[in-house]
NUPADO-595350 format. One record per residue (C-alpha): chain; z negated, x, y negated. Coordinates in nm, 2 decimals, always signed. Layout:
<r chain="A" w="Z" u="X" v="Y"/>
...
***
This chain:
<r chain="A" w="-5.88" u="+21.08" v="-2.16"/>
<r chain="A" w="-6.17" u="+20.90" v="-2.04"/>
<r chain="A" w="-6.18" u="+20.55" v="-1.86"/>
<r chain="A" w="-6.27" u="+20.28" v="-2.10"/>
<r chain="A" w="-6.12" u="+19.94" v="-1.91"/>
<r chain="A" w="-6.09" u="+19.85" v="-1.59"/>
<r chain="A" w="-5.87" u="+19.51" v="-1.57"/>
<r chain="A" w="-5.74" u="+19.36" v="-1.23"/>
<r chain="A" w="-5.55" u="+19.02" v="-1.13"/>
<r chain="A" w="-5.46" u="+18.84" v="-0.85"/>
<r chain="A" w="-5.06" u="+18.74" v="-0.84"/>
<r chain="A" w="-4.81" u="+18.57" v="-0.62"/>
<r chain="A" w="-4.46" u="+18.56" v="-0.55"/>
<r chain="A" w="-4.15" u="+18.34" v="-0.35"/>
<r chain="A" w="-3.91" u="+18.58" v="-0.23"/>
<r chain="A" w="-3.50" u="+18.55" v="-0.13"/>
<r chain="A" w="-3.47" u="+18.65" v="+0.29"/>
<r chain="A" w="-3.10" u="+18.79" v="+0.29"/>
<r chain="A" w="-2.87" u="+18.54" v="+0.53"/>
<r chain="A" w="-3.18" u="+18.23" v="+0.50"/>
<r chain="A" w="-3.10" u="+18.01" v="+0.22"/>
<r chain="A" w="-3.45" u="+17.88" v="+0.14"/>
<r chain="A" w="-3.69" u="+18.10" v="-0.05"/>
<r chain="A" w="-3.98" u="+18.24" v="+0.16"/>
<r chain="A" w="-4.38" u="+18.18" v="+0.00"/>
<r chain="A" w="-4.53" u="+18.55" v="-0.07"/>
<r chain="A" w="-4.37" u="+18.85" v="+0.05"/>
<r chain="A" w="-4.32" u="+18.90" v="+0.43"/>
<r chain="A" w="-4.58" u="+18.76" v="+0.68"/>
<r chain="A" w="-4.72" u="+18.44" v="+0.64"/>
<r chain="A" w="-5.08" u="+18.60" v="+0.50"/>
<r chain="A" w="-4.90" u="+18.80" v="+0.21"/>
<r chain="A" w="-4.87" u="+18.58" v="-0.01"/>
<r chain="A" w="-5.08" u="+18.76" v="-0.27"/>
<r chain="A" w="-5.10" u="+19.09" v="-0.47"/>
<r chain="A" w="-5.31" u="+19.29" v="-0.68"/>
<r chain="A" w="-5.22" u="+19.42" v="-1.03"/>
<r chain="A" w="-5.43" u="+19.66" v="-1.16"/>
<r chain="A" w="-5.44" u="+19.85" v="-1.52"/>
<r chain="A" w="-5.68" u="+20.12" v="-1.58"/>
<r chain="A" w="-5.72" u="+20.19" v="-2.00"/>
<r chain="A" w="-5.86" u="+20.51" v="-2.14"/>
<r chain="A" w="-6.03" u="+20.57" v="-2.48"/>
<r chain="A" w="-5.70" u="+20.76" v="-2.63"/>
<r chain="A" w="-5.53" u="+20.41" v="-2.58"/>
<r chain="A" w="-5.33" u="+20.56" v="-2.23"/>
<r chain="A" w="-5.27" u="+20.29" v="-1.95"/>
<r chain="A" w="-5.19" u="+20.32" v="-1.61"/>
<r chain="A" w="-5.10" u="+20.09" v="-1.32"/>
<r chain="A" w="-5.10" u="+20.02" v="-0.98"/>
<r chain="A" w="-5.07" u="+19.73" v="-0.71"/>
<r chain="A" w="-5.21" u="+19.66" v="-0.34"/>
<r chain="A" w="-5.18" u="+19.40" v="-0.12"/>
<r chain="A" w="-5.29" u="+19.09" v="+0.03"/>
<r chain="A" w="-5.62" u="+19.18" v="+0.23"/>
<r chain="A" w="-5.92" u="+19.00" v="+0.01"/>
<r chain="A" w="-5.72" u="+19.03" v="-0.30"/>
<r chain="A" w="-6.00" u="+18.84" v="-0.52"/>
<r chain="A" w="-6.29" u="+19.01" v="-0.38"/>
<r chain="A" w="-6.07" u="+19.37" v="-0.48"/>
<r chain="A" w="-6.06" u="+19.25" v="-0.83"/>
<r chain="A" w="-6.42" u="+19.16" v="-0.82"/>
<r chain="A" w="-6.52" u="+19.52" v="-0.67"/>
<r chain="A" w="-6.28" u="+19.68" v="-0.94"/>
<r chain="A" w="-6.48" u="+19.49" v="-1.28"/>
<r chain="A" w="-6.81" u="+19.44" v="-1.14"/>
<r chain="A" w="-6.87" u="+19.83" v="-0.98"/>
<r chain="A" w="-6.64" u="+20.03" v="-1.02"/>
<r chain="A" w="-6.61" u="+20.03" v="-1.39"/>
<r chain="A" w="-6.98" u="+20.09" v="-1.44"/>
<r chain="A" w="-6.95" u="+20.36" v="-1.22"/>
<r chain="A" w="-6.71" u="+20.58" v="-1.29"/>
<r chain="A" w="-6.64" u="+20.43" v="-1.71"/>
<r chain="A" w="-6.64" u="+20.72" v="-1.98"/>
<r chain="A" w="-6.57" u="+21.00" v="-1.66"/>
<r chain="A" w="-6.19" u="+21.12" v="-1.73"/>
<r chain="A" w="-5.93" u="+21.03" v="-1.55"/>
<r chain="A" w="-5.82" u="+21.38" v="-1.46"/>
<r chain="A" w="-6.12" u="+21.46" v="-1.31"/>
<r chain="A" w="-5.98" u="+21.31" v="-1.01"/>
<r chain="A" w="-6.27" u="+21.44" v="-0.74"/>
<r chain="A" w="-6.55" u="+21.41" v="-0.95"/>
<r chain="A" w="-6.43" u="+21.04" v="-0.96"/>
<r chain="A" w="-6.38" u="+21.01" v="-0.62"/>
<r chain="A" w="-6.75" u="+21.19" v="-0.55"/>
<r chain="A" w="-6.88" u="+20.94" v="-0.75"/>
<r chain="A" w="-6.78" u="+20.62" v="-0.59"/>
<r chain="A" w="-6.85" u="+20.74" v="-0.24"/>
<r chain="A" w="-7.18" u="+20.87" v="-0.37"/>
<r chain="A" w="-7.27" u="+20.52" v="-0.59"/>
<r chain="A" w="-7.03" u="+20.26" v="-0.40"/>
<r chain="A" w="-6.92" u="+20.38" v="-0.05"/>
<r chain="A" w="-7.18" u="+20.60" v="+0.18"/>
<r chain="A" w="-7.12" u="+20.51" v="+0.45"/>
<r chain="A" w="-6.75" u="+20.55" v="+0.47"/>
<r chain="A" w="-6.64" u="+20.20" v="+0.53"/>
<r chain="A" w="-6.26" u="+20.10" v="+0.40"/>
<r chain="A" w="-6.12" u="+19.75" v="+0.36"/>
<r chain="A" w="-6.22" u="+19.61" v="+0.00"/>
<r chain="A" w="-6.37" u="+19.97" v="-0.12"/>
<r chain="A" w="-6.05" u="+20.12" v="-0.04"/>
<r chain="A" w="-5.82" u="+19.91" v="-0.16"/>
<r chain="A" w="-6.01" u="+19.90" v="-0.55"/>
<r chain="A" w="-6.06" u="+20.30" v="-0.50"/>
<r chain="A" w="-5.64" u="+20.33" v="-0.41"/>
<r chain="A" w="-5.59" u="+20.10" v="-0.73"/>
<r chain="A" w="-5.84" u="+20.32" v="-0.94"/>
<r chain="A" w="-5.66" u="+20.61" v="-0.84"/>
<r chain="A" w="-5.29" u="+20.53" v="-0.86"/>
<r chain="A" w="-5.38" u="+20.39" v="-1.20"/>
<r chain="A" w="-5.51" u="+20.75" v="-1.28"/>
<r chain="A" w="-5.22" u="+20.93" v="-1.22"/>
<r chain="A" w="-5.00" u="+20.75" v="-1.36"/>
<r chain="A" w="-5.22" u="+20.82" v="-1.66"/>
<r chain="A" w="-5.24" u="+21.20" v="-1.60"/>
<r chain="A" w="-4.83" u="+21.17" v="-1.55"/>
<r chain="A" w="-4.77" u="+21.01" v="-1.89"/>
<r chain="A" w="-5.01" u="+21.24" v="-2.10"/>
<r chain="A" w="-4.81" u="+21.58" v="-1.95"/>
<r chain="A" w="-4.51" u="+21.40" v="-1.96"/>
<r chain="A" w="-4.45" u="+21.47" v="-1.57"/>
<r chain="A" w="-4.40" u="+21.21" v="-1.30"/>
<r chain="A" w="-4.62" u="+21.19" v="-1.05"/>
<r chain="A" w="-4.47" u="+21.36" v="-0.78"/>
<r chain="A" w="-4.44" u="+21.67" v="-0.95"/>
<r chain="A" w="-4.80" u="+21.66" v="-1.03"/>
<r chain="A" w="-4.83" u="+21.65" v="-0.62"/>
<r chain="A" w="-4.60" u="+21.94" v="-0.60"/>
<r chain="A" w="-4.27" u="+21.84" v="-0.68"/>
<r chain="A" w="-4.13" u="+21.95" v="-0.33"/>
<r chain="A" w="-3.78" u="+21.72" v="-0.43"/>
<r chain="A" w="-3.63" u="+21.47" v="-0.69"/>
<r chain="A" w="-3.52" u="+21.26" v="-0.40"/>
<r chain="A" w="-3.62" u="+21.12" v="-0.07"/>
<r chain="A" w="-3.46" u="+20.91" v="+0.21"/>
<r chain="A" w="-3.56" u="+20.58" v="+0.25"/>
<r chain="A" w="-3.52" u="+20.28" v="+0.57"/>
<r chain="A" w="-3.51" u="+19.91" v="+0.51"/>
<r chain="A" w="-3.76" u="+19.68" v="+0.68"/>
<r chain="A" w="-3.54" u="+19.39" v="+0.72"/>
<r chain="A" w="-3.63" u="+19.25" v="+1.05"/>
<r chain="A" w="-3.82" u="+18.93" v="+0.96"/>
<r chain="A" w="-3.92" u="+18.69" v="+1.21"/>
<r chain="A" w="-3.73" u="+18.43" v="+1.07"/>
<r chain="A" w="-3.43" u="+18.53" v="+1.21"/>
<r chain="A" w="-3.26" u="+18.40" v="+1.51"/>
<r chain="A" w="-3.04" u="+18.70" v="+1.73"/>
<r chain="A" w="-2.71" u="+18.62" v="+1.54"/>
<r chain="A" w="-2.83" u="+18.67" v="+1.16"/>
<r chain="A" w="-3.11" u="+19.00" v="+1.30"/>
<r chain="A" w="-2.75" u="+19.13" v="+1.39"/>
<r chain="A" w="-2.56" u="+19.00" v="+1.07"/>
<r chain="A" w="-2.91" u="+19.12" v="+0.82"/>
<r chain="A" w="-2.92" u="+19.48" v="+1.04"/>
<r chain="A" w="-2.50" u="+19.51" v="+0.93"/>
<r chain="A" w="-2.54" u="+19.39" v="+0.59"/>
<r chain="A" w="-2.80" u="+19.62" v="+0.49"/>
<r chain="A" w="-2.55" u="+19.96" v="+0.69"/>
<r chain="A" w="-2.28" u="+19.83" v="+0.48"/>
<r chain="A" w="-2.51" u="+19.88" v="+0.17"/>
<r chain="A" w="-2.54" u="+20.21" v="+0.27"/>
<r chain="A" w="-2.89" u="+20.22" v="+0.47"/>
<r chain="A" w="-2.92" u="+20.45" v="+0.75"/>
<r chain="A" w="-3.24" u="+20.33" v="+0.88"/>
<r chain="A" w="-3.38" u="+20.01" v="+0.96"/>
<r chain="A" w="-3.68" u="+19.83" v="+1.06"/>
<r chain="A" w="-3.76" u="+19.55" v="+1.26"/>
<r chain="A" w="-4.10" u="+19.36" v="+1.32"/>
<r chain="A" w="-4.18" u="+19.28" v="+1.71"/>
<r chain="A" w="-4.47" u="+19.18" v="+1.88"/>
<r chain="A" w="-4.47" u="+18.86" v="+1.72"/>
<r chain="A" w="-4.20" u="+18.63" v="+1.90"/>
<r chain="A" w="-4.32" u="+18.37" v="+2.11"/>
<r chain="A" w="-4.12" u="+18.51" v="+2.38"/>
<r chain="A" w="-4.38" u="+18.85" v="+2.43"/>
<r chain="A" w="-4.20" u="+19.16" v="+2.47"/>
<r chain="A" w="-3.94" u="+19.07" v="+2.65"/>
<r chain="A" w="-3.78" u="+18.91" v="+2.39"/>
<r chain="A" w="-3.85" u="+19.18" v="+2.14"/>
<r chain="A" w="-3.62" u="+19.42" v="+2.40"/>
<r chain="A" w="-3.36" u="+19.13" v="+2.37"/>
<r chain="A" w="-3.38" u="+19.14" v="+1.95"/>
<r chain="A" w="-3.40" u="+19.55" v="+1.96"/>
<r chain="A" w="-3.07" u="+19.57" v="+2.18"/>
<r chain="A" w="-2.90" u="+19.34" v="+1.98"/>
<r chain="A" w="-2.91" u="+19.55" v="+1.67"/>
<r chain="A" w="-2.84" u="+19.84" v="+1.83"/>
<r chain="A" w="-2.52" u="+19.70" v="+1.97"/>
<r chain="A" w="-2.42" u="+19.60" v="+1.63"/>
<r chain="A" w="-2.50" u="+19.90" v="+1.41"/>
<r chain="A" w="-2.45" u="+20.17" v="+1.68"/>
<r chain="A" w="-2.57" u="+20.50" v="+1.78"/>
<r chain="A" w="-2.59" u="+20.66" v="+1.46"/>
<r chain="A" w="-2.83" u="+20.48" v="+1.26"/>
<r chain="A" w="-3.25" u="+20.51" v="+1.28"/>
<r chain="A" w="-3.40" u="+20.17" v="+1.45"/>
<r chain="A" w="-3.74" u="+20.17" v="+1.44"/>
<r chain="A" w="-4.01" u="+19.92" v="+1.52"/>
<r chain="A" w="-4.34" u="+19.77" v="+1.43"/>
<r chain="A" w="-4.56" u="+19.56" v="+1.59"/>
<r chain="A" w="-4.85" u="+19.58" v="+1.31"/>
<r chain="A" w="-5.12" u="+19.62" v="+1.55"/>
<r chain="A" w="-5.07" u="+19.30" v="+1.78"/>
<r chain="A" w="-4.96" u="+19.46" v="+2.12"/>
<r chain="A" w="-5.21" u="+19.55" v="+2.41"/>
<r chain="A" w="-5.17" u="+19.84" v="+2.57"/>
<r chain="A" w="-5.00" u="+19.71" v="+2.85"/>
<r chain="A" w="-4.76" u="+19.49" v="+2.69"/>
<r chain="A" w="-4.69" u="+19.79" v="+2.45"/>
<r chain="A" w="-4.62" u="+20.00" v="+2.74"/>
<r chain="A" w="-4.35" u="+19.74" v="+2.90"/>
<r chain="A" w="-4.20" u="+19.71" v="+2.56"/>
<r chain="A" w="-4.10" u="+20.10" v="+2.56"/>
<r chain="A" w="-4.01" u="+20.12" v="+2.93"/>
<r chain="A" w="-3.71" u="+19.84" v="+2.83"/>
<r chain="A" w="-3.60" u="+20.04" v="+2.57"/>
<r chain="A" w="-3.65" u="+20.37" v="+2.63"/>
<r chain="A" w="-3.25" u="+20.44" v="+2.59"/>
<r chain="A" w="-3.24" u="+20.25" v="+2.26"/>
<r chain="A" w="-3.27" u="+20.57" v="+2.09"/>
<r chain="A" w="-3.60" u="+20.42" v="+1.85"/>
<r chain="A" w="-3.68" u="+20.66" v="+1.54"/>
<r chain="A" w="-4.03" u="+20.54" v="+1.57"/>
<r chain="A" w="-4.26" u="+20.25" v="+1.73"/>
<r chain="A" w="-4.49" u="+20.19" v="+1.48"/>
<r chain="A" w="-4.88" u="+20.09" v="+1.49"/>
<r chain="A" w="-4.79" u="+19.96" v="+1.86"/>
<r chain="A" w="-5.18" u="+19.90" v="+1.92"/>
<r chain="A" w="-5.47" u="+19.70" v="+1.84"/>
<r chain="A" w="-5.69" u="+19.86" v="+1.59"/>
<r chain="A" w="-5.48" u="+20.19" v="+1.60"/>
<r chain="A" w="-5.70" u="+20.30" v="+1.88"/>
<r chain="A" w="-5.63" u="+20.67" v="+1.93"/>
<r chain="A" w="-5.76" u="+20.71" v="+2.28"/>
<r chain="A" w="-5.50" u="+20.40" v="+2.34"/>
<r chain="A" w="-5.21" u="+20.56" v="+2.17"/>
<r chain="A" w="-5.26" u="+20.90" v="+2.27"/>
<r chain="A" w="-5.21" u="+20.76" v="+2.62"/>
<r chain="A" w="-4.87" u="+20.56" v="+2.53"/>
<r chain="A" w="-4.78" u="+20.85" v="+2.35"/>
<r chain="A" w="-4.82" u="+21.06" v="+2.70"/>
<r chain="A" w="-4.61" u="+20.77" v="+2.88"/>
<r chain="A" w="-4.30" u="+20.73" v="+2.71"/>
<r chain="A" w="-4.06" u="+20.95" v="+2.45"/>
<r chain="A" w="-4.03" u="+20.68" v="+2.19"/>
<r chain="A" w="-4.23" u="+20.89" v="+1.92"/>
<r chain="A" w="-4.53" u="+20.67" v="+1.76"/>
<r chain="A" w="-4.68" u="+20.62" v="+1.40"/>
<r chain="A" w="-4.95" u="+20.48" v="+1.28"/>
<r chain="A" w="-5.20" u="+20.56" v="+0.94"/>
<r chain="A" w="-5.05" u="+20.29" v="+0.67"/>
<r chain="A" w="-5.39" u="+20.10" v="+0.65"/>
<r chain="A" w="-5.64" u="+20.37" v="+0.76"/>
<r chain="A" w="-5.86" u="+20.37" v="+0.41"/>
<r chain="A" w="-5.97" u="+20.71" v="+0.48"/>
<r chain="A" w="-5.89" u="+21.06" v="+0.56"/>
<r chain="A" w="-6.14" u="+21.08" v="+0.91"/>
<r chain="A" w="-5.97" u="+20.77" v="+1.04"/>
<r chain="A" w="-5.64" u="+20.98" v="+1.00"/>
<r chain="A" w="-5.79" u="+21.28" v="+1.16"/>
<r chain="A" w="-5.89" u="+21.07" v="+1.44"/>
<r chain="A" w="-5.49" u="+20.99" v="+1.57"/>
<r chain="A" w="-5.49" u="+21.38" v="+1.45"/>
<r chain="A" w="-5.71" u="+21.52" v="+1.69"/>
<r chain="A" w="-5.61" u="+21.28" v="+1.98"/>
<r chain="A" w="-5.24" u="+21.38" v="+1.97"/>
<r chain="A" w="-5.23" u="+21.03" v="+1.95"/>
<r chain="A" w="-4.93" u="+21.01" v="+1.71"/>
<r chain="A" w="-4.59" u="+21.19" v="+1.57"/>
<r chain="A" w="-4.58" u="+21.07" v="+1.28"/>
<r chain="A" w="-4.84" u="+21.01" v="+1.01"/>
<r chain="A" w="-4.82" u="+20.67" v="+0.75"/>
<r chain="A" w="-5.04" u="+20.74" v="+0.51"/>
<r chain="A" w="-5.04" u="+20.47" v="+0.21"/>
<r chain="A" w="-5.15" u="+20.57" v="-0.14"/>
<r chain="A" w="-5.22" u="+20.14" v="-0.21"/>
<r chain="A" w="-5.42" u="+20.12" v="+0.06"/>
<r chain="A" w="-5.58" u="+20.49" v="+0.18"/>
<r chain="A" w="-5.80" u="+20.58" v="-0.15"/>
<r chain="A" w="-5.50" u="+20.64" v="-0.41"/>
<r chain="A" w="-5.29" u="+20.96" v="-0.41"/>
<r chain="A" w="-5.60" u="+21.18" v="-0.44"/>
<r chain="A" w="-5.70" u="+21.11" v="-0.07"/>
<r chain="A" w="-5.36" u="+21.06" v="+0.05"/>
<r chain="A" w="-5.25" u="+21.42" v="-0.04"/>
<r chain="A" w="-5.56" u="+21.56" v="+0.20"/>
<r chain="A" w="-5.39" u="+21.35" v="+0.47"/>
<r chain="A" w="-5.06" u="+21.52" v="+0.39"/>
<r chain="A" w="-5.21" u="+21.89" v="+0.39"/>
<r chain="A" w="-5.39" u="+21.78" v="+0.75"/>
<r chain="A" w="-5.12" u="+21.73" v="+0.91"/>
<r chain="A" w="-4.89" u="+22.03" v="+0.77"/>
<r chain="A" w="-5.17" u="+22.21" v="+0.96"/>
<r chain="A" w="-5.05" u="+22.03" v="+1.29"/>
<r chain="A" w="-4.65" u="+22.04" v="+1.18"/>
<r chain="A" w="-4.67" u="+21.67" v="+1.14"/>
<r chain="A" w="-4.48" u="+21.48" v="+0.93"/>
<r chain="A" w="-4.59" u="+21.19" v="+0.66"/>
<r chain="A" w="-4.38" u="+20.89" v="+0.61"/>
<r chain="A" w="-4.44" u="+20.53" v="+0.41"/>
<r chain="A" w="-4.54" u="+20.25" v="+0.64"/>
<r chain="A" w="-4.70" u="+19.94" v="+0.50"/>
<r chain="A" w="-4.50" u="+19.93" v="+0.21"/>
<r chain="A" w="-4.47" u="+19.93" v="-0.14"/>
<r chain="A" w="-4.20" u="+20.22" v="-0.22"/>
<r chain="A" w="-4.25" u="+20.23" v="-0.58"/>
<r chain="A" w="-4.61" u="+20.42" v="-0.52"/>
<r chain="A" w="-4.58" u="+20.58" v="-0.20"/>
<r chain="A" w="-4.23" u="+20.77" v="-0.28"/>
<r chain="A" w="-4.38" u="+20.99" v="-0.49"/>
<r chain="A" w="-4.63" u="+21.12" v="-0.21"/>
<r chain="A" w="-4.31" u="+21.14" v="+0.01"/>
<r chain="A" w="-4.14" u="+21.36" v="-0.28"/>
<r chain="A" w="-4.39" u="+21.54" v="-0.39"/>
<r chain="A" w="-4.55" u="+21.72" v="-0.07"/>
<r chain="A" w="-4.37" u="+21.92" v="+0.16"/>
<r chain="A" w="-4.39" u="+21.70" v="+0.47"/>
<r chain="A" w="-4.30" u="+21.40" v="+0.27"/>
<r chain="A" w="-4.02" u="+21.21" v="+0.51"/>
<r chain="A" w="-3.93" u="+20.86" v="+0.46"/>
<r chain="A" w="-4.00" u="+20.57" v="+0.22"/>
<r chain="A" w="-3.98" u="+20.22" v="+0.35"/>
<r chain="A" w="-3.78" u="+20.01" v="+0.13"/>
<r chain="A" w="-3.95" u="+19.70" v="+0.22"/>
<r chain="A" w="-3.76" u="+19.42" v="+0.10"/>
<r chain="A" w="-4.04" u="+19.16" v="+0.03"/>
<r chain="A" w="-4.24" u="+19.40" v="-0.17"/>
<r chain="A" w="-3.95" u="+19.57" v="-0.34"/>
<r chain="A" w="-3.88" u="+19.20" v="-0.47"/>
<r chain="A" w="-4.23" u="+19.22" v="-0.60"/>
<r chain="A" w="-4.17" u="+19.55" v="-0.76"/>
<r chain="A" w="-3.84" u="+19.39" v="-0.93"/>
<r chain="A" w="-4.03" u="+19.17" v="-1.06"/>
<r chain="A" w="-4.33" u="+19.37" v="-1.25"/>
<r chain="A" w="-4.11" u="+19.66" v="-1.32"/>
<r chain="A" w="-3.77" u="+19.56" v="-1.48"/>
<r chain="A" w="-3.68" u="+19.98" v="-1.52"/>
<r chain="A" w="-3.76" u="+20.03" v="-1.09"/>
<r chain="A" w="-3.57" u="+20.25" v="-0.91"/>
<r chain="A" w="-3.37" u="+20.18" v="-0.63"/>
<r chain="A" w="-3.22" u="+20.31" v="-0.30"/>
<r chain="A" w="-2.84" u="+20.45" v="-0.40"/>
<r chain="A" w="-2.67" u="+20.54" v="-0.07"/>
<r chain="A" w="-3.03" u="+20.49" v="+0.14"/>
<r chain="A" w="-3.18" u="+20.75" v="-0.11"/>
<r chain="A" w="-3.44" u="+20.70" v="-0.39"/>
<r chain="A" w="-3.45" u="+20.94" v="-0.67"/>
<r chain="A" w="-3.77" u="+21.02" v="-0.88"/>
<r chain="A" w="-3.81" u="+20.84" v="-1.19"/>
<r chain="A" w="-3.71" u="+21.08" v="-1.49"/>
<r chain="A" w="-3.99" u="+20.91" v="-1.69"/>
<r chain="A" w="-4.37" u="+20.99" v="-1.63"/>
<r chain="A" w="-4.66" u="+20.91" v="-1.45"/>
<r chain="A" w="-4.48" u="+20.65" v="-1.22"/>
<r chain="A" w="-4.16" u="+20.56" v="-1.43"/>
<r chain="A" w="-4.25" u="+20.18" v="-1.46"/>
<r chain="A" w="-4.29" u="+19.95" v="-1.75"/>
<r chain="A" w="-4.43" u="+19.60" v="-1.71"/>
<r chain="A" w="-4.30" u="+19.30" v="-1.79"/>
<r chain="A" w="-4.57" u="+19.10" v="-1.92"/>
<r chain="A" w="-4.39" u="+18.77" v="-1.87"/>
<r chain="A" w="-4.36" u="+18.83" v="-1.55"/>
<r chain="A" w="-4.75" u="+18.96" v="-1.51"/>
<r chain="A" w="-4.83" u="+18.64" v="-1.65"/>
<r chain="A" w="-4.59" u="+18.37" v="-1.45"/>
<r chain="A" w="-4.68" u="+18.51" v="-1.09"/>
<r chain="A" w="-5.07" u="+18.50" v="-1.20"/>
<r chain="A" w="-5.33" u="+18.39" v="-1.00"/>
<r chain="A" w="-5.58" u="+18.13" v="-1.14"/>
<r chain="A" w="-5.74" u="+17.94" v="-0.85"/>
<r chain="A" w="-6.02" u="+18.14" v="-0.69"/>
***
């Protein structure tokens, strides 16, 4: 099963906010507004897939055609470190992530699912197949909302039988303070016994960060997520020593020493690795076995269930899978056969590789054709 086609495209999508009658451009923030659709073609006439996100989404398609094909074409797909060898060797020596990571995560994703459908296994039990199911949290929180429909979203999506829930802060033009104000007021409607957790995507200095936690400290928050600018680990490991709201961070870290970093500064309790954006499940799972050496748990932050559930169900410390509603609608849309959330849990496709067919029509209405 050698790699005889690399093909990649840049795509788009308007999505349906629940409780906001006009359609919202992209998929969440106001930069994600594009994707990447990747399909990787072997010489026995196997395909695989895989998608990423927003960050330089043309220059990843270029990276994918121009370099990595030459580099790794003819090499098989199950050969899954001789692969990854080769592109740091050729493409990436100096360990940088962005672009490089994103086209390697693509490559890889693509690869398994490849691996998956020749043995006629999914994906997750060719990581280890540690359960056929895992619990999942809806990021519903978008900034669009006013107090009255955060509440009225955070209820509809209990009522549909999610247990968790996720809320973006640190953007409001109101600082933190109003971010304590939006927290409360989903707590009050949803209760005591359902996960709240938070995520300020970077944007918060420490300080601000800091204040944030000490007005909510008896929220009862599952997580505050990637509270920090550039994840820095000396930075978190000192919020992390300053309040009990337990942090996470990892989704876009395009490595595995940027994870060990957080690692080794006790900087985090939770680790997000992201098989779309942190080199493909092949570097993801050495995340994974890092931290079962520190009993820390993984979970999926950034996004993109489809991919990342099968990390969370195939390795031992696999937790939760965020059911992000803007890029499940872009999964719903490539993949007419995806699975979804029963009772705020996600079974395992029963197909293989990753379960998902495409819909070409689909591939071909949300493309991409000003560069």
């Amino acid at each position: 099963m050698r790699i005889k086609d690399i093909r990649a495209s840049v795509h788009t999508i308007s999505i349906s906010v629940p409780l906001i009658s006009e359609k919202v451009s992209g998929y969440g923030r106001e930069e994600q507004r594009e994707f990447v659709f990747c399909e990787v073609e072997t010489d026995e006439g196997l395909t695989g897939v895989a998608v990423t996100g927003h960050f330089l989404a043309h220059s990843v398609v270029s990276a994918l055609e121009r370099y990595f094909l030459p580099a790794v074409r003819d090499m098989d797909v199950r050969d899954v470190e001789a692969i990854h060898e080769r592109v740091w060797r050729t493409l990436n020596p100096r360990a940088m992530t962005g672009v490089v990571s994103s086209a390697l995560s693509l490559l890889d994703i693509a690869m398994w699912d490849i691996h998956g459908k020749a043995v006629e296994r999914p994906v997750a039990g060719l990581l280890g197949g540690a359960r056929d199911e895992v619990d999942c949290y809806v990021t519903f929180g978008f900034p669009q909302y006013d107090w009255e429909q955060l509440a009225a979203a955070a209820r509809l999506h209990v009522d549909n039988g999610f247990t968790g829930l996720k809320l973006v802060v640190a953007v409001d033009p109101g600082g933190w303070r109003e971010d304590a104000a939006r927290i409360r007021a989903v707590r009050e409607e949803v209760g005591d016994g359902i996960d709240i957790m938070i995520d300020a995507n970077y944007l918060f200095r420490p300080v601000d960060a800091l204040y944030l936690c000490r007005a909510i400290e008896d929220c009862g928050i599952t997580w505050f997520e990637e509270p920090l600018h550039q994840n820095d680990a000396r930075a978190l490991a000192d919020l992390r020593s300053r309040t009990s709201i337990p942090l996470a961070a990892g989704q876009m870290e395009g490595h595995r020493w940027r994870l060990r970093e957080l690692v080794e500064h006790k900087a985090v309790d939770v680790i997000q690795p992201n098989v779309c954006y942190g080199g493909g499940y092949t570097e993801v799972r050495k995340t994974a076995h890092l931290a079962q050496i520190y009993n820390l748990p993984i979970a999926n932050g950034g996004g993109w269930p489809l991919f990342n559930l099968h990390t969370m169900a195939g390795l031992m410390n696999g937790w939760l899978v965020e059911w992000h509603l803007g890029m499940v609608q872009v999964g719903e849309m490539l993949f007419p056969d995806a699975p979804g959330p029963v009772d705020g849990k996600i079974a395992v496709p029963d197909r293989p590789g990753l379960g998902l067919t495409v819909d070409r029509e689909a591939l071909r209405a949300s493309l991409v054709t000003d560069t």
